[in-house]
C-alpha positions as protocol buffer text, in pm:
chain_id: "A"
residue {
  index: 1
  type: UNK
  ca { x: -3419 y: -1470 z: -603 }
}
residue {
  index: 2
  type: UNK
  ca { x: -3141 y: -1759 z: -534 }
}
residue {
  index: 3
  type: UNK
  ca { x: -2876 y: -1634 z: -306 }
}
residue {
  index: 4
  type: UNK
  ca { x: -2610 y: -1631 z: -604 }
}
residue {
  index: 5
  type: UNK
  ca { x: -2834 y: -1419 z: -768 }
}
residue {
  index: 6
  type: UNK
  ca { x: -2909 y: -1164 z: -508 }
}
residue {
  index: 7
  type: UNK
  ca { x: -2531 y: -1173 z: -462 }
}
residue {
  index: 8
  type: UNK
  ca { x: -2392 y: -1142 z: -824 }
}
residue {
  index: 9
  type: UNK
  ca { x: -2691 y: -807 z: -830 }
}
residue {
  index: 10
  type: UNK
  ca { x: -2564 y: -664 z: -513 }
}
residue {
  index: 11
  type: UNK
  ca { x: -2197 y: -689 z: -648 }
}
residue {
  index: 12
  type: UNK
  ca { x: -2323 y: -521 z: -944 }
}
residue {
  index: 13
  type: UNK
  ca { x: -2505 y: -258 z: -767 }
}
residue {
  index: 14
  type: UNK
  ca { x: -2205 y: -188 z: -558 }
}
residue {
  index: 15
  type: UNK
  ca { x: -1966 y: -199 z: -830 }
}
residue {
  index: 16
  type: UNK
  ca { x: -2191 y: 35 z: -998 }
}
residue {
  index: 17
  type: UNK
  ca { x: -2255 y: 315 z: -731 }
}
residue {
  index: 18
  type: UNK
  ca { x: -1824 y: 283 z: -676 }
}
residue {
  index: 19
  type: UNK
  ca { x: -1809 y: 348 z: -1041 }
}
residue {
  index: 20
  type: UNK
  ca { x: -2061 y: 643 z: -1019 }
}
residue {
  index: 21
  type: UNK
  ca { x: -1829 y: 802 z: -717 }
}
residue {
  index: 22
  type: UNK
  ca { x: -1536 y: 778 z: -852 }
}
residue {
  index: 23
  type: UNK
  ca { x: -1677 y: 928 z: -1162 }
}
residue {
  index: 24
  type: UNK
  ca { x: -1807 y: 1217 z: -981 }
}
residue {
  index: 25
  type: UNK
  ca { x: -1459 y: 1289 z: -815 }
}
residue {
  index: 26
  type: UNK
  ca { x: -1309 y: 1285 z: -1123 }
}
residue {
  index: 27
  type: UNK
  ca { x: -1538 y: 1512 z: -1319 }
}
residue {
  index: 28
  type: UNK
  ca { x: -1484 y: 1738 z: -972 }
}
residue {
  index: 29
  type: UNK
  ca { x: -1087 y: 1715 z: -1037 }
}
residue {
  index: 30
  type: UNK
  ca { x: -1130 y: 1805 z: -1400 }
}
residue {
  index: 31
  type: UNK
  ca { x: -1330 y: 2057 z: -1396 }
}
residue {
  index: 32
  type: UNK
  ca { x: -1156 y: 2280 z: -1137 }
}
residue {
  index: 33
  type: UNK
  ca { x: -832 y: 2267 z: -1352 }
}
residue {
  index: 34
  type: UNK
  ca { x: -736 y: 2414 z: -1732 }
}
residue {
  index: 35
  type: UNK
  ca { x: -490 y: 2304 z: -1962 }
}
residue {
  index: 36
  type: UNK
  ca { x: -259 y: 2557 z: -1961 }
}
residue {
  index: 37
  type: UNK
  ca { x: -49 y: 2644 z: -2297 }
}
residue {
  index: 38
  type: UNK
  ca { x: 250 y: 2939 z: -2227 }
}
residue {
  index: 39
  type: UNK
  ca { x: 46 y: 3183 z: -2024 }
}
residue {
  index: 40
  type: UNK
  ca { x: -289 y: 3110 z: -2161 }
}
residue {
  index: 41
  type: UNK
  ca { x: -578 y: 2823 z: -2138 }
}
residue {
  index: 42
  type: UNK
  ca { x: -599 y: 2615 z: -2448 }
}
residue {
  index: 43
  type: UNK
  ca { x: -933 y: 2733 z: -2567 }
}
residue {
  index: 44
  type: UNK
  ca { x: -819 y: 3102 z: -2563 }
}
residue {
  index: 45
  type: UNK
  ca { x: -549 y: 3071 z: -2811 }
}
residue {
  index: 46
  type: UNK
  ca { x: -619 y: 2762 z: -3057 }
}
residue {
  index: 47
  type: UNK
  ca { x: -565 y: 2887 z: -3387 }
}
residue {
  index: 48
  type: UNK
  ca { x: -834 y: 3069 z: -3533 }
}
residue {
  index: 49
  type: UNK
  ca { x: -1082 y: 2847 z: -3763 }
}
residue {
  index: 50
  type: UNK
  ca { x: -931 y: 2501 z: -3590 }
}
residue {
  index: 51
  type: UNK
  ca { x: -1125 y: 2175 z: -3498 }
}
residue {
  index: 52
  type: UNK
  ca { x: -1092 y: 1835 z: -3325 }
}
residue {
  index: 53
  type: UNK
  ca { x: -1269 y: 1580 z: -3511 }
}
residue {
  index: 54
  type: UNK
  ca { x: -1430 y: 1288 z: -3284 }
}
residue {
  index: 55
  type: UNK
  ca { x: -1629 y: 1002 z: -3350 }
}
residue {
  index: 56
  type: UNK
  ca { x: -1786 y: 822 z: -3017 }
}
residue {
  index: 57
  type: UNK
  ca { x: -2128 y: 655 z: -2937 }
}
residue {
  index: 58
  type: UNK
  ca { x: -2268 y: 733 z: -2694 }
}
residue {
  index: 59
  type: UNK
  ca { x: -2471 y: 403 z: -2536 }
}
residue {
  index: 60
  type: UNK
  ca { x: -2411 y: 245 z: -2870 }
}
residue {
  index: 61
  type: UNK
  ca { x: -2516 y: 574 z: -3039 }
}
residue {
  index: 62
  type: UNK
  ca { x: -2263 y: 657 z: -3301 }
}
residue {
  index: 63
  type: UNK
  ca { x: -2160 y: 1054 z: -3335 }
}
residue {
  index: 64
  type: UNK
  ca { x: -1919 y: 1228 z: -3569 }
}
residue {
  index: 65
  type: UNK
  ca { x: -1825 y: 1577 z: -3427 }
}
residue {
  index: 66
  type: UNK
  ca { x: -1613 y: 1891 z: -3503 }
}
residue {
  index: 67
  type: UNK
  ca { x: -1514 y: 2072 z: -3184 }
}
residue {
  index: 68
  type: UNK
  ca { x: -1373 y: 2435 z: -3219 }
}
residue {
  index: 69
  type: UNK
  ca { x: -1324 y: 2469 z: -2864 }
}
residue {
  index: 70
  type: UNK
  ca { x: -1240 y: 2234 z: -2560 }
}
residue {
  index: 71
  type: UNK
  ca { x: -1531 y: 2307 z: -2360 }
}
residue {
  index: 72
  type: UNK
  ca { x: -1743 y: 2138 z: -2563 }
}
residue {
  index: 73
  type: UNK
  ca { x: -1608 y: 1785 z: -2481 }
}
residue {
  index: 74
  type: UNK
  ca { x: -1669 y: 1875 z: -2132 }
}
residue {
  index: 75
  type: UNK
  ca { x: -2004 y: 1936 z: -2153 }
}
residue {
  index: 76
  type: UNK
  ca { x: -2047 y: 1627 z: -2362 }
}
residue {
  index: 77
  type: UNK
  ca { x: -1908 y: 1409 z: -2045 }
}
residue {
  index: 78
  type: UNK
  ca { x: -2107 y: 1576 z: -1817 }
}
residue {
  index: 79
  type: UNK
  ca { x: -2418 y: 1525 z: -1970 }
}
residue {
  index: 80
  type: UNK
  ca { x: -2344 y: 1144 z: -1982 }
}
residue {
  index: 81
  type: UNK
  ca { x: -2236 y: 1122 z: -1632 }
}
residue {
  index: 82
  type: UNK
  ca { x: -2556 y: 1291 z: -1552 }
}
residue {
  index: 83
  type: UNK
  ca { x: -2783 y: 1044 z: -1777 }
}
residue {
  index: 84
  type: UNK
  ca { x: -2495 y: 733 z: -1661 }
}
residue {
  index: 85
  type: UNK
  ca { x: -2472 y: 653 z: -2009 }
}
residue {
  index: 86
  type: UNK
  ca { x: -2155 y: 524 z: -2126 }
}
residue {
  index: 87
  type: UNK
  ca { x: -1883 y: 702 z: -2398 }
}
residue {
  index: 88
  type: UNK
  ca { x: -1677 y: 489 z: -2605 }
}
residue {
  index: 89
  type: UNK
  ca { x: -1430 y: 690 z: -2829 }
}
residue {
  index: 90
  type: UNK
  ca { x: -1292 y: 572 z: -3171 }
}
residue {
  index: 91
  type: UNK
  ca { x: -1123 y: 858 z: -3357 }
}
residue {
  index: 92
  type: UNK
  ca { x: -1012 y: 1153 z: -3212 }
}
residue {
  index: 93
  type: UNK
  ca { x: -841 y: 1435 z: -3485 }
}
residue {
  index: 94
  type: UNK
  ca { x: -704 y: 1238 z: -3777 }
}
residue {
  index: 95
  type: UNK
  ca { x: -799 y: 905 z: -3876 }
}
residue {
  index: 96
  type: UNK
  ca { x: -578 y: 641 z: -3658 }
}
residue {
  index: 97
  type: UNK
  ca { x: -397 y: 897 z: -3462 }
}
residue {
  index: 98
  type: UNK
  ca { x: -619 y: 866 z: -3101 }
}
residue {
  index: 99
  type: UNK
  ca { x: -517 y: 500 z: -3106 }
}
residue {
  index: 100
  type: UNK
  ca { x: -132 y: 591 z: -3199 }
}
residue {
  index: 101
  type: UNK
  ca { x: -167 y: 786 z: -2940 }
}
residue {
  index: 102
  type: UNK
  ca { x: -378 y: 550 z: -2675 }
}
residue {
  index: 103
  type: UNK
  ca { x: -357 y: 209 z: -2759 }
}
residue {
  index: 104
  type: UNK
  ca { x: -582 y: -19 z: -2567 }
}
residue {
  index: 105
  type: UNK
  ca { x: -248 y: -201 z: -2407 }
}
residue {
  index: 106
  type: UNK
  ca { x: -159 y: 144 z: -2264 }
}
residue {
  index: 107
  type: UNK
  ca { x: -558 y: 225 z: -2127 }
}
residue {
  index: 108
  type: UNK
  ca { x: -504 y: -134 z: -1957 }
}
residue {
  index: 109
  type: UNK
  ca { x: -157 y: -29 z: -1798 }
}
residue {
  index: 110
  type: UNK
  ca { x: -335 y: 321 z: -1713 }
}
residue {
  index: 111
  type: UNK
  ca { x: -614 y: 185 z: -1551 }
}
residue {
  index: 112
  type: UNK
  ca { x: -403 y: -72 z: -1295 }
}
residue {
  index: 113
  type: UNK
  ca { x: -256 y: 208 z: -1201 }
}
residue {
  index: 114
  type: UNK
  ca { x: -575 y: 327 z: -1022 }
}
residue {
  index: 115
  type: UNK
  ca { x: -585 y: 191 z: -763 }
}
residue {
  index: 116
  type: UNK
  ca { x: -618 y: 365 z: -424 }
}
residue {
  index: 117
  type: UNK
  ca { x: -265 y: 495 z: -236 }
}
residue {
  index: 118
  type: UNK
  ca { x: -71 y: 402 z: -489 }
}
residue {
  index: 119
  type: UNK
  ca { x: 265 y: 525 z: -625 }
}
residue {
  index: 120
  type: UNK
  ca { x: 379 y: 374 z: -911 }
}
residue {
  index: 121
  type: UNK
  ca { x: 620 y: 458 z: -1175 }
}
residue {
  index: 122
  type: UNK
  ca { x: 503 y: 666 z: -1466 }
}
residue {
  index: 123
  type: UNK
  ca { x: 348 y: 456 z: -1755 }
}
residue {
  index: 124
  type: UNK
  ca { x: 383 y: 704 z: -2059 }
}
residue {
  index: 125
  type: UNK
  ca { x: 575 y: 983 z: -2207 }
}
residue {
  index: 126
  type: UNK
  ca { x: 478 y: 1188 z: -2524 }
}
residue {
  index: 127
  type: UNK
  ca { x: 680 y: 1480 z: -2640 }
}
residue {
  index: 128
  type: UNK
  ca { x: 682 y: 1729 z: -2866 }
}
residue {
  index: 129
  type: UNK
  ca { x: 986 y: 1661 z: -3129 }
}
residue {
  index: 130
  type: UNK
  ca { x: 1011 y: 2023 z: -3242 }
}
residue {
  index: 131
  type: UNK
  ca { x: 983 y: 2134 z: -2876 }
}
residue {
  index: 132
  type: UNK
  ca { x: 1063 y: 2093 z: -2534 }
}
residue {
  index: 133
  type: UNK
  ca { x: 688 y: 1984 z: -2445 }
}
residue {
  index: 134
  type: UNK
  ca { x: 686 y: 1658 z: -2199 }
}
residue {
  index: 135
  type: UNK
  ca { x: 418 y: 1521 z: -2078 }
}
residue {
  index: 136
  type: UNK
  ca { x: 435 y: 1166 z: -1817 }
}
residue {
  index: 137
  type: UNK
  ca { x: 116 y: 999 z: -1772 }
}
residue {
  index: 138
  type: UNK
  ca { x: 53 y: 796 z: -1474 }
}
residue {
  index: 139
  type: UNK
  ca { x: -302 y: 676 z: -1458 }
}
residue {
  index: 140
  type: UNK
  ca { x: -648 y: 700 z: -1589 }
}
residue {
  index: 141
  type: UNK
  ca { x: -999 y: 890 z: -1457 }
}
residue {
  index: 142
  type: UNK
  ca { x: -1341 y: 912 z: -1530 }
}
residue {
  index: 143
  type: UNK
  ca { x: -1396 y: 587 z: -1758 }
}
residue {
  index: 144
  type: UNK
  ca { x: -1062 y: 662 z: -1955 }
}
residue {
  index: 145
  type: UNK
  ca { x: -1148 y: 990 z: -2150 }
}
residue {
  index: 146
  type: UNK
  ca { x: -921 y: 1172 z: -1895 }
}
residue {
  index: 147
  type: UNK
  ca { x: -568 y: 1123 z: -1727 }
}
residue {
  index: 148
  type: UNK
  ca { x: -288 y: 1232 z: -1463 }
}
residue {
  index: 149
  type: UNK
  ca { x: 25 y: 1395 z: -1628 }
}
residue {
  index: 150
  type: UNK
  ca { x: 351 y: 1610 z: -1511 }
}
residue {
  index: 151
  type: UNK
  ca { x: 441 y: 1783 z: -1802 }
}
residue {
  index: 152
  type: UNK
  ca { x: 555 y: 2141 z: -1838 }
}
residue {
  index: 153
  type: UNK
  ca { x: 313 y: 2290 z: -2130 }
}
residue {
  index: 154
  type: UNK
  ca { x: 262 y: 2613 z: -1896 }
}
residue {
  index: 155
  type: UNK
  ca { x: 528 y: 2936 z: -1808 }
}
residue {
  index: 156
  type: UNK
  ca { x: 533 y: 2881 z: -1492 }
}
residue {
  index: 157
  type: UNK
  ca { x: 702 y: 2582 z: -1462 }
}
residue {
  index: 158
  type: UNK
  ca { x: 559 y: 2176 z: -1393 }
}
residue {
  index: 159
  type: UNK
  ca { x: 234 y: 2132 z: -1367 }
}
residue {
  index: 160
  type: UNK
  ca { x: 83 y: 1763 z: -1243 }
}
residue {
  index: 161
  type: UNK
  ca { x: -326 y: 1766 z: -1318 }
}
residue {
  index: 162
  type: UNK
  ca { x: -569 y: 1551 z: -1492 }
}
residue {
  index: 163
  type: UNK
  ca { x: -617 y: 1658 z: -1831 }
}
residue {
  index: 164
  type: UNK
  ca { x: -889 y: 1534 z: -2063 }
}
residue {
  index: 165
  type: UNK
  ca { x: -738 y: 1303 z: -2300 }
}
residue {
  index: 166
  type: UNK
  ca { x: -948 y: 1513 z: -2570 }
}
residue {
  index: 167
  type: UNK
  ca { x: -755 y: 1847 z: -2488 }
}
residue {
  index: 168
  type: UNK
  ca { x: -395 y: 1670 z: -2532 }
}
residue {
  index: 169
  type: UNK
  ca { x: -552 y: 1531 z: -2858 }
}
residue {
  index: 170
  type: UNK
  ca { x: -659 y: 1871 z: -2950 }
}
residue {
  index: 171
  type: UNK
  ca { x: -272 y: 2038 z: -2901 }
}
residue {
  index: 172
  type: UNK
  ca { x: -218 y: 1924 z: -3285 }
}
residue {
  index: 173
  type: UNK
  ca { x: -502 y: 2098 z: -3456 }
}
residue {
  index: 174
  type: UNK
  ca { x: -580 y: 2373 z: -3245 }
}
residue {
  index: 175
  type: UNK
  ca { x: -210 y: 2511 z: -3172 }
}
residue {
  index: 176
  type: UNK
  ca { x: 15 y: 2277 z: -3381 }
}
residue {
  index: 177
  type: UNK
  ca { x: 194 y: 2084 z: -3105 }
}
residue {
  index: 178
  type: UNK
  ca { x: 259 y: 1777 z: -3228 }
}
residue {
  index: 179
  type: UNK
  ca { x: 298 y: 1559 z: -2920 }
}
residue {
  index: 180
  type: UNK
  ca { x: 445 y: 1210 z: -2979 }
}
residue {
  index: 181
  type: UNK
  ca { x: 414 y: 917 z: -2780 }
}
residue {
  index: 182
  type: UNK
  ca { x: 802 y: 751 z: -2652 }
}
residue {
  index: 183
  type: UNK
  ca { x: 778 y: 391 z: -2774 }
}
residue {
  index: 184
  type: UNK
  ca { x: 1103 y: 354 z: -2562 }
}
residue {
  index: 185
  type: UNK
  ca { x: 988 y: 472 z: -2206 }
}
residue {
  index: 186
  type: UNK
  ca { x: 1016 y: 273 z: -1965 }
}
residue {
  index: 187
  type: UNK
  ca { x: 996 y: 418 z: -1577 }
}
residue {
  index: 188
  type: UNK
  ca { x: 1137 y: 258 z: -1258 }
}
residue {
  index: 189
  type: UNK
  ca { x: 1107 y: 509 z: -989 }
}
residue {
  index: 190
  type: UNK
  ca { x: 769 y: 589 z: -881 }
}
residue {
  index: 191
  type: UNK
  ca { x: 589 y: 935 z: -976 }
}
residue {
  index: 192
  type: UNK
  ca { x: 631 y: 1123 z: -649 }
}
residue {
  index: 193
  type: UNK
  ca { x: 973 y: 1120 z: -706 }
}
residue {
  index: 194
  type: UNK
  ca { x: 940 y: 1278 z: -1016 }
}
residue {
  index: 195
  type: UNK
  ca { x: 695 y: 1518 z: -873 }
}
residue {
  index: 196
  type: UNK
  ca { x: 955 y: 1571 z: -573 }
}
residue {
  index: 197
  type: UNK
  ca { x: 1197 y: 1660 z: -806 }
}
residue {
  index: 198
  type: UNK
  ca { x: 988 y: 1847 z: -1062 }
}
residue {
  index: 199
  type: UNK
  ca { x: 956 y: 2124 z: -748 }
}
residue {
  index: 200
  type: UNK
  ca { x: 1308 y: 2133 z: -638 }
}
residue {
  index: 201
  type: UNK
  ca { x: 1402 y: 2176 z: -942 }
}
residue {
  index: 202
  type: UNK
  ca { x: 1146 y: 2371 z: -1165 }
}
residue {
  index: 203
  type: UNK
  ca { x: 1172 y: 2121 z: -1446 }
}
residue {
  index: 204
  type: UNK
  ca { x: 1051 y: 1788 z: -1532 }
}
residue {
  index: 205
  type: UNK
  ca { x: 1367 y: 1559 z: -1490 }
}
residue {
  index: 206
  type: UNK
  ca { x: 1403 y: 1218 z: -1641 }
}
residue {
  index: 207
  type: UNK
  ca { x: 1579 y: 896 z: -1555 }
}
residue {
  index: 208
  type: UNK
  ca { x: 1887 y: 843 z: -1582 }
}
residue {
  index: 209
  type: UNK
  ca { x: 1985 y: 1194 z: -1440 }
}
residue {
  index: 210
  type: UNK
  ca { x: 1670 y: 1168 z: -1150 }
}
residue {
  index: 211
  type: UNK
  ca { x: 1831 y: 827 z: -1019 }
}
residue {
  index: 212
  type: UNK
  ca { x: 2201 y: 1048 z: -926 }
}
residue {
  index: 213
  type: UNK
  ca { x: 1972 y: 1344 z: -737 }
}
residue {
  index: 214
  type: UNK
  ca { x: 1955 y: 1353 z: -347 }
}
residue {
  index: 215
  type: UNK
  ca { x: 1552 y: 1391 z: -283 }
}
residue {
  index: 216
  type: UNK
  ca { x: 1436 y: 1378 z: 87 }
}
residue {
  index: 217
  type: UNK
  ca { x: 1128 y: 1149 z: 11 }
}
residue {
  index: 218
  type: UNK
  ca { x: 864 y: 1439 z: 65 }
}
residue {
  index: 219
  type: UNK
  ca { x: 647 y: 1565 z: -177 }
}
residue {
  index: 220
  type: UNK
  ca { x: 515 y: 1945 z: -212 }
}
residue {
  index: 221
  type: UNK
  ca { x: 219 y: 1975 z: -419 }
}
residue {
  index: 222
  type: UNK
  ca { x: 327 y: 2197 z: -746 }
}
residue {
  index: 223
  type: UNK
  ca { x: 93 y: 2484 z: -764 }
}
residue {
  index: 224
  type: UNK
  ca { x: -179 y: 2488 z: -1054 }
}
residue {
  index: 225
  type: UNK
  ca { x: -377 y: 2751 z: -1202 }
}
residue {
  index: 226
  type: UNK
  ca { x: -752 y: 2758 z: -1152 }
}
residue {
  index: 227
  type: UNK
  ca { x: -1034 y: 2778 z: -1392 }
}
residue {
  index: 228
  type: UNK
  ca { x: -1171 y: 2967 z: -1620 }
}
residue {
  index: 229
  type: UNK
  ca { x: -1481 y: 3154 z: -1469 }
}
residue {
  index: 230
  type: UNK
  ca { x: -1646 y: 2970 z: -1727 }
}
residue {
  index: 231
  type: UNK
  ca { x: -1554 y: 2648 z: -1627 }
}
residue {
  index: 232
  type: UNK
  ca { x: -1615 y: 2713 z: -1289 }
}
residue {
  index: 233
  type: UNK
  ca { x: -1979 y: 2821 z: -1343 }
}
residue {
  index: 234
  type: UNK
  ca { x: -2034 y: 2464 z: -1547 }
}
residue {
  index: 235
  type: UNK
  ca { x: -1885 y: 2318 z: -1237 }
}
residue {
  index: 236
  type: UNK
  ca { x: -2116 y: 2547 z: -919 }
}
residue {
  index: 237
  type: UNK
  ca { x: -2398 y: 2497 z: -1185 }
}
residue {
  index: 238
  type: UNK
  ca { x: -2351 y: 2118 z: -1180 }
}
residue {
  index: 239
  type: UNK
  ca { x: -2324 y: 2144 z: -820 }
}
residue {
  index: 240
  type: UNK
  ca { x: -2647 y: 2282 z: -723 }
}
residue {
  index: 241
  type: UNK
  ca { x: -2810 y: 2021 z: -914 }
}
residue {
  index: 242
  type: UNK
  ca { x: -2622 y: 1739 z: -792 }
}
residue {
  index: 243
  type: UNK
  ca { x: -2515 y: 1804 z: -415 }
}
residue {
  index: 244
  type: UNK
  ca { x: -2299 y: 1471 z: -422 }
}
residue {
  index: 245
  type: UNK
  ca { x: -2028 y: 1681 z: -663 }
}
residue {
  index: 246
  type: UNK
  ca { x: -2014 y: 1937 z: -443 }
}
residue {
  index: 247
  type: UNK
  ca { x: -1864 y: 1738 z: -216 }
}
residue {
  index: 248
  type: UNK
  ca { x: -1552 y: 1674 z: -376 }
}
residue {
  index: 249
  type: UNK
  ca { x: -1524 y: 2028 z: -432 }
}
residue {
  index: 250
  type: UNK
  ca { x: -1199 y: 2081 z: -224 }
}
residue {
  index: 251
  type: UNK
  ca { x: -1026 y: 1771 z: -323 }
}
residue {
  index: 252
  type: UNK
  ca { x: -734 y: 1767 z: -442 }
}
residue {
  index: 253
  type: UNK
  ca { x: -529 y: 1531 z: -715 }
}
residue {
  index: 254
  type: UNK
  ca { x: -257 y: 1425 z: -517 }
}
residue {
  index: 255
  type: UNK
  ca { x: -562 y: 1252 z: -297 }
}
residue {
  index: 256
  type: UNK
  ca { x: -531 y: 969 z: -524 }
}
residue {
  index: 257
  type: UNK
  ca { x: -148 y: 905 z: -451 }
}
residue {
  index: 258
  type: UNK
  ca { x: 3 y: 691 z: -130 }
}
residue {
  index: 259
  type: UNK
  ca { x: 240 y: 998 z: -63 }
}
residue {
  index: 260
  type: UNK
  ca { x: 13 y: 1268 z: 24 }
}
């Protein structure tokens, strides 16, 4: 093998393994946290008889499915992590909505915003226009199928988690939030002051009101409910299987983010 050669495959192998970690710490991230709707997890109080409709290949593979319940998806995603076979989605609930929702200029902005330390301004806001639901999205995990968001779905005030893109999708058909996506955000201050202000204050607060608030600078991680004793038995299960997860077992989102 030429040296370019062996160097382009090394490259690949490294980019590859990086791609594999960073995978793993996201699937760790994910599946130690629930969407949380009120007081409840999503999956315990979707309307009765409700699906989300997908269609993804899987490796090529194409797949039509009808979800009654977000664990499902999860178990999907793990399996493919575990085989390394790759998910591309292409509907998600009704026809054209996932890429309303998603379009591929916003997975590019999300996944710049990856990088590691970094603190940059949110990149989108949905809400819900017959409720006070907000969500801000900052960047993207595990391949794009999952992403960071403050938003304030739960009782007890902001959360900021990674939530599978799948269970935001799923708020529509399963409970009948009809989340929106702000064609007219645009975000100059960076997310930890958001998230600074989001625990002073108990409440998600927006520009132009955050720019006139005195914040310190220091950011207190907001508290988030764990799993579902379901979810965390997919997770230890996963674990003794593949030790490598089980490292990231502790870590925590904010990891990710130059402030913490």
């Amino acid at each position: 093998m030429q040296d370019g050669q062996r160097q382009n495959s090394d490259h690949s192998s490294d980019h590859n393994s990086k791609r594999i970690e960073q995978a793993r710490i996201d699937l760790a991230l994910l599946f130690r946290t629930d969407l949380h709707v009120g007081a409840k997890r999503l999956y315990e109080i979707k309307r009765k008889g409700t699906t989300l409709n997908l269609q993804f290949d899987v490796d090529g593979d194409m797949r039509w499915r009808s979800y009654n319940s977000a664990l499902s998806w999860r178990i999907t995603m793990l399996l493919a992590l575990t085989e390394n076979r790759a998910v591309t989605i292409h509907e998600m609930d009704q026809l054209g909505r996932y890429r309303q929702m998603f379009p591929n200029t916003l997975f590019r902005r999300l996944q710049w915003h990856t990088r590691p330390k970094a603190d940059f301004p949110p990149v989108a806001r949905f809400y819900d226009p017959h409720g006070d639901a907000v969500l801000l999205v900052t960047r993207s995990r595990f391949c794009g199928h999952a992403v960071d968001v403050l938003h304030n779905l739960t009782d007890g005030g902001p959360i900021f988690q990674p939530l599978w893109i799948s269970d935001i999708m799923a708020l529509r058909p399963m409970l009948g939030v009809g989340l929106v996506r702000d064609d007219t955000f645009s975000a100059s201050l960076p997310i930890s002051t958001y998230l600074e202000a989001a625990g002073t204050h108990g409440r998600i607060v927006e520009e132009p009101e955050l720019s006139n608030m005195s914040l310190t600078g220091k950011v207190t991680p907001l508290a988030v409910s764990p799993p579902s004793s379901a979810v965390a038995d997919i997770f230890e299960q996963e674990c003794r299987r593949n030790p490598a997860l089980a490292a990231y077992r502790s870590r925590s989102v904010y990891a990710d983010y130059a402030f913490f």
